[in-house]
N, C-alpha and C positions, 0 to 999 in steps of 0.2 A: 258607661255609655248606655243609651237607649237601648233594648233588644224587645223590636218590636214583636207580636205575636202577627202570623200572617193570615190575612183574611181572603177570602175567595171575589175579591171584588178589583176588577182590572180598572188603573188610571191611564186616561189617554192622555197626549200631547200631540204639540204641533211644531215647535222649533226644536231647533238643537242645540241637547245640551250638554257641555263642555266642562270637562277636569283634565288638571295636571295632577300627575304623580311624581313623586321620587323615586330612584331605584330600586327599592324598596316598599314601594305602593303606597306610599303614604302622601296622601293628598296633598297638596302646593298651592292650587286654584281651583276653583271653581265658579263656575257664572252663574248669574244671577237665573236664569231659567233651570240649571241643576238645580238648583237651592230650591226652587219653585215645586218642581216635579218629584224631588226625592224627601219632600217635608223639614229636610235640615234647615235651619240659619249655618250660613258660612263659618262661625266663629263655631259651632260644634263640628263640622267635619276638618274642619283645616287640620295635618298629622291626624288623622285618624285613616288607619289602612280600608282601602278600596271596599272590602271585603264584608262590611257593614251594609253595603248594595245588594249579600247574596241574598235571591231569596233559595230556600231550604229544598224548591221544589228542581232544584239544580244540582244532580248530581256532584260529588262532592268530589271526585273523579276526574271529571269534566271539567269543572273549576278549574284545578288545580294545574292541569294541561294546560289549558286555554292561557292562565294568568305566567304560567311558568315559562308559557312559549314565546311569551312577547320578548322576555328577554333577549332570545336569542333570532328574534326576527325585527327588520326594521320596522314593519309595518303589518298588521293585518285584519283581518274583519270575522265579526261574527253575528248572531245574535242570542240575544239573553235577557232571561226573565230574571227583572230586578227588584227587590224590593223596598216601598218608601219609609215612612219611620211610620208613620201609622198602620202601618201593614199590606196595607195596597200594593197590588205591582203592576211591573209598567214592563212591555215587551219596547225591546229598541235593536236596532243595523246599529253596530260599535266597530267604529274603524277606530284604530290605536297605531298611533308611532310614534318615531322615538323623539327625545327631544335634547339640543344637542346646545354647549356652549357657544364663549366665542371663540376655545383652540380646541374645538370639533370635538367636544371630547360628551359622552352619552350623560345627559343628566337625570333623564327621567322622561317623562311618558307624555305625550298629546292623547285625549282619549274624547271621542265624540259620539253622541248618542242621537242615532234619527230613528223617527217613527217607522216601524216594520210594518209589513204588509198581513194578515190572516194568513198565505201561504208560507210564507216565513215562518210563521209561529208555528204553525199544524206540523212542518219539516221537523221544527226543532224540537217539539214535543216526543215527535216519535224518538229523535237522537235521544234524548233524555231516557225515553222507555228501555233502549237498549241497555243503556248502563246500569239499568235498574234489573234486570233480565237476568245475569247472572248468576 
């Protein structure tokens, strides 16, 4: 797979965009506006684990929290600096829940990404500095 190198130059957007995961974080779906925003075509991310999104400037820490907890939560929200395939990133609000059959049983992940606010980001920045702090 691709391992973009990260460059200092932030992508915007305007819609929202949407992946499923499997239990396991391994992509299911994606929309046509991920695909847009993250530089992938669909047929390279489909199975490939979530975590191709990171960018580097995101504690590794952090990560690993944030992705570990969904498991054990139905639903919840963050924000995160992602990175596209050509190195660009993109700040987004990701609300994440769960995704469920038809005998209720937990399949895998709802994940959506809307455009964040500047104070959002400047918040998340500083989270980021703490972990880095140590």
């Amino acid at each position: 797979m691709h391992h973009p190198i990260p460059l200092d130059v932030r992508y915007s957007f305007d819609d929202n965009l949407i992946y499923e995961t499997d239990l396991s974080g391994l992509i299911t779906y994606a929309n046509q506006n991920f695909c847009k925003v993250t530089g992938y075509k669909r047929e390279e991310i489909l199975g490939k684990n979530h975590a191709i999104f990171k960018h580097p400037d995101v504690p590794d820490e952090l990560y690993n929290n944030l992705w570990s907890t969904k498991k054990s939560l139905k639903q919840w929200f963050s924000v995160l600096k992602n990175m596209r395939r050509d190195g660009m990133y993109f700040w987004s609000d990701i609300h994440c829940t769960v995704k469920y059959n038809e005998n209720n049983e937990e399949i895998g992940f709802l994940i959506v990404h809307k455009p964040t606010s500047d104070l959002n980001i400047e918040e998340e920045k500083e989270r980021y500095a703490q972990y880095n702090i140590k």
